[in-house]
N, C-alpha and C positions, 0 to 999 in steps of 0.2 A: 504494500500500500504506500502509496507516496506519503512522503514526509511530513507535507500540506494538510494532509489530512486527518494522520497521526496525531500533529498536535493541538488540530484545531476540536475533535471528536474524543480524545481520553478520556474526558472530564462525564463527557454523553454515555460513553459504552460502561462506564463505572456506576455513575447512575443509573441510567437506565435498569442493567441488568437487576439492581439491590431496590428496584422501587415498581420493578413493571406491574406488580399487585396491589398497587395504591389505587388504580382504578376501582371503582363500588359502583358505577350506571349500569344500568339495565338494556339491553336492546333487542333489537331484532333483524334476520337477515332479511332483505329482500332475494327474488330468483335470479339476480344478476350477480349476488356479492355483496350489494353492497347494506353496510350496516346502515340501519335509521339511527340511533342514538348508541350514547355511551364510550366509556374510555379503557374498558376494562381490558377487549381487545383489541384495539385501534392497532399496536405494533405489537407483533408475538416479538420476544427475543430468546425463547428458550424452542431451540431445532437440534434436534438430533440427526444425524445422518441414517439413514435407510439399514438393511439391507443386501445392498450391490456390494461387490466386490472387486473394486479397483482392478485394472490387467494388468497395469504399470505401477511402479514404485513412483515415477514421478512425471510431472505434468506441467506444457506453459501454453500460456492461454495470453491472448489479446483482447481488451474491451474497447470499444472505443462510444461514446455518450455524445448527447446532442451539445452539449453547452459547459463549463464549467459551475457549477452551483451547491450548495447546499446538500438540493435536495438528490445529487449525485454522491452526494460525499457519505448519505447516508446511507445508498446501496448498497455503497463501499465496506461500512461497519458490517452487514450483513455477508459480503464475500468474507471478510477476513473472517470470521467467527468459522466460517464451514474450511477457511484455510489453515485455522489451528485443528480442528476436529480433525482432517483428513490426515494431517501432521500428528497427532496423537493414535493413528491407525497407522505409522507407518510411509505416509502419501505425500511426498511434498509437492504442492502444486505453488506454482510461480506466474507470476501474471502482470502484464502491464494493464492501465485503467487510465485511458491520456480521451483529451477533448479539449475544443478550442475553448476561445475566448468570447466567442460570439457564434452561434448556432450559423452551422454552412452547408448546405451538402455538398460544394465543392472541396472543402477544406475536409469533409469525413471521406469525399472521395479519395484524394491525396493518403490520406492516414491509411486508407485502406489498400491502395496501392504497395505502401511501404511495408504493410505487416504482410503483405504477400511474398516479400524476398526474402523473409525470415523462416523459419521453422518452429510454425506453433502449432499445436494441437485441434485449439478450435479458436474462432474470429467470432466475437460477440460483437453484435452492431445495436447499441440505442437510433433508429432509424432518424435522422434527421425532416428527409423529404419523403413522402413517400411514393411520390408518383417517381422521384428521379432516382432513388438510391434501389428501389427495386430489381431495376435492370442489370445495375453493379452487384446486385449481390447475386441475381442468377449465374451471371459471366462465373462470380467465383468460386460457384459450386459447380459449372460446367469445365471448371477449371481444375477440379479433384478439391478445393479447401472444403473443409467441415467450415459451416457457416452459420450462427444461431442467432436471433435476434431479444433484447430482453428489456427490462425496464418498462416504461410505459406507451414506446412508440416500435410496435411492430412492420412490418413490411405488406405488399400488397396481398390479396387472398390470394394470388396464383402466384406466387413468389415460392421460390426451389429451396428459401432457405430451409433449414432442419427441423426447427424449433423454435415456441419462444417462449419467455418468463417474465410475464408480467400483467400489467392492467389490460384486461381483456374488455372491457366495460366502459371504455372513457366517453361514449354516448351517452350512455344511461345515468353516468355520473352527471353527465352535463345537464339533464332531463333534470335527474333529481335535485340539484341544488336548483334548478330555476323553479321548479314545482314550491320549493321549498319560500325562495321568493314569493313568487306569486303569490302565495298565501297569506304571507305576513303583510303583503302590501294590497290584500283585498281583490287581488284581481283585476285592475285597473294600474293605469301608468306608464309613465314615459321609461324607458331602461336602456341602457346603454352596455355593450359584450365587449369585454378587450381580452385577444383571443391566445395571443404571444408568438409565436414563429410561423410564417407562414408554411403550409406544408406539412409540418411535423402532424402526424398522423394523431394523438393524443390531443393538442388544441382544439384542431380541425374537427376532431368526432366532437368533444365538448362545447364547440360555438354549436353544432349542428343542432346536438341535442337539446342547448335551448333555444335557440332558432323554433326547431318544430315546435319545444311548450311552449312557447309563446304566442306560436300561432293558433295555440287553440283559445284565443281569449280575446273575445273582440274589442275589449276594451282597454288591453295592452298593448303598447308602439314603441319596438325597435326604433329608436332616433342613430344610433350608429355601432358601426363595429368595426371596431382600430387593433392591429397587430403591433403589441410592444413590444418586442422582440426580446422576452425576457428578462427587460430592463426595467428596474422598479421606478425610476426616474423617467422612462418615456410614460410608463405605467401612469405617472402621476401628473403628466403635463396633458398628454390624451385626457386622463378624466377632470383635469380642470378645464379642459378647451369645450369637454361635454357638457359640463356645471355650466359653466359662460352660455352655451348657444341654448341650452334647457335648464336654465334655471328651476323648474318643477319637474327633475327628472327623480322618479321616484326611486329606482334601483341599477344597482351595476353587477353582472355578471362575469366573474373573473378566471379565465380557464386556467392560468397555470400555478404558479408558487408566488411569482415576483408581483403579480398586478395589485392579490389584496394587498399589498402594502402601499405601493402606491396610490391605491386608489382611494385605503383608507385617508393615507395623509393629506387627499386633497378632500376631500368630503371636512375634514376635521376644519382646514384650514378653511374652506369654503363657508361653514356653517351650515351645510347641507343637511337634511336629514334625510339622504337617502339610504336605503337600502344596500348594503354589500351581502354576498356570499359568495365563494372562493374557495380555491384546492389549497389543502397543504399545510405543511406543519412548522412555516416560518417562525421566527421565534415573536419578531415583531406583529404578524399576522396574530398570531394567540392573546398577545397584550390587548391587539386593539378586540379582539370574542371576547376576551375578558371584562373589558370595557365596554360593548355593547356597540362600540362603532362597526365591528362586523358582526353579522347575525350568527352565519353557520359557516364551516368550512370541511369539504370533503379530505380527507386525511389519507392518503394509500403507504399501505405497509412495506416501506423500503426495504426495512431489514431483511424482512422475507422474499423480496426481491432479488434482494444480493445473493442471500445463504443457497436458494433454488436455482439460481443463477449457476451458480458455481457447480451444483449439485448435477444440474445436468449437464454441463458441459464434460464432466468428467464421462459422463455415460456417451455422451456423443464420439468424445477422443477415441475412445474404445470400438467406437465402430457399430453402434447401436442406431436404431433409429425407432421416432414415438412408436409406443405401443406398451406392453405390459409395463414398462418399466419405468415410463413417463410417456406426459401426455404431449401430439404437437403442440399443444399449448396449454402453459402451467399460470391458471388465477390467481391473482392477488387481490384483497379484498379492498374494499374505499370504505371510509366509515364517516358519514355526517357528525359535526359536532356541532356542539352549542355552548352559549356563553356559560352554565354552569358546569360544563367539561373544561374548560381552558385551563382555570388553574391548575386540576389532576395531570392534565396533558406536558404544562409549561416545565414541573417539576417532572413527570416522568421522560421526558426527550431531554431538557438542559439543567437538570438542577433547581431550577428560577422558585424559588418560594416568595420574589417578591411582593410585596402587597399592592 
């Protein structure tokens, strides 16, 4: 695991693991995954390895992610934990985990280029674009590479890749937090979607998703929908330029990690009282559910991300493909939160018992 992320996550994996039973809400699964309420399982961190039984003594793997953030860094926690497990069976698995600065599919192409002249086991893609990176990764499975894709942005449905591990649901997430909207705001109002990368396959399901709820309500109007490119500062200047031109804009729907923050801090500074709801388990995102300037935020289980992440790739190296021993594609659940979750959440991902 890079350095980067070592030091910025100790504090998280310490915590975390000595508090993950702090959660006490109650909830319920929907047929998609995802949870209505509660904290108790928002991130499992207690995985056990299967099972399987490794071919090899050891293993190197490639990841490569849409963007450098956060909420990558917390997949991360989740590989390393299944890379000491495998390592106390004997297995060392080795692995780079690299991503730009700025969401590209040119710049995943490049990267992808490079881990081709190397000797790795398997090539894990967080899919940037998904109409363009598609085609790249068939070339690299017509090319003999083991090719899996994981995190929250898969590849297309006819895509050759192998497998993949992750949010399988980012429509219905999207559905669910505007549903959730829509209700606290009566069904009525002006809302505005800030989607974050264009392309990336996870946005784009989650504007869709509340795209379609919102069409079901005649009394609800889309005023616009701005791509921040992950940035919590275009995040925040988009939804003051919304505040500005809709002054009575009742709610903002925010698809990725970075926008509820931004778009908190312009509602805040605006004196708006609209409506947010947003993905993710930013830290600043929690203060403001805490506070009540965000209503809800869908939460998806990075850790288990990672740890399955890792889990199947080792089954892949081996020469395997889905079927009894994993699925072509491995769920991860989303879990709606609300403001009397935050605090349980704030202390179980960073420590934070502030008041």
């Amino acid at each position: 695991m890079p350095e980067r992320i070592k030091n910025v996550f100790c504090k998280f994996i310490i915590v975390a693991l000595s508090l993950f039973v702090a959660g006490t809400s109650s909830g319920y699964y929907t047929e998609t995954g995802t949870k209505a309420y509660g904290t108790s399982t928002v991130v499992d961190f207690e995985h056990n390895l299967d099972d399987y039984v490794p071919a090899k003594k050891s293993y190197n793997f490639y990841f490569t992610y849409k963007i450098v953030h956060p909420w990558w860094d917390a997949v991360a926690l989740g590989m390393e934990d299944a890379q000491k497990k495998y390592l106390e069976k004997g297995v060392v698995i080795t692995y780079e985990y690299m991503a730009p600065e700025a969401a590209s599919y040119e710049d995943q192409t490049e990267r992808l280029l490079l881990a081709m002249e190397r000797d790795y086991d398997v090539i894990g893609v967080d899919v940037a674009d998904e109409e363009k990176m598609s085609p790249v990764l068939d070339q690299m499975i017509d090319a003999g590479f083991k090719v899996m894709t994981f995190s929250s942005s898969d590849a297309s449905a006819d895509c050759k890749r192998i497998a993949y591990v992750g949010n399988t649901h980012n429509y219905q997430d999207g559905a669910d937090l505007t549903e959730a909207l829509c209700e606290k705001i009566g069904y009525k109002g002006k809302v505005g979607i800030l989607v974050g990368s264009p392309g990336a396959p996870c946005h784009e399901d989650r504007a869709r998703g509340a795209m379609d709820t919102i069409a079901k309500y005649q009394n609800m109007e889309i005023v616009a929908v701005e791509y921040d490119m992950d940035s919590i500062d275009t995040a925040y200047e988009l939804s003051m330029q919304m505040l500005k031109d809709n002054p009575d804009i009742a709610g903002f729907i925010c698809c990725n990690m970075s926008n509820p923050v931004g778009t908190a801090r312009a509602v805040m500074e605006s004196g708006s009282e609209a409506v947010i709801v947003g993905m993710d388990h930013d830290q600043e995102a929690l203060h403001y559910l805490k506070d009540g300037v965000i209503y809800c935020l869908g939460v998806q289980d990075c850790y288990s991300i990672g740890f399955d992440t890792l889990r199947v790739a080792v089954m892949i190296a081996d020469g395997n493909l889905p079927g009894d021993l994993f699925p072509e594609k491995t769920d991860e659940r989303t879990t709606l939160i609300y403001q009397d979750d935050a605090a349980p959440m704030l202390e179980i991902l960073y420590g934070d018992v502030s008041q």
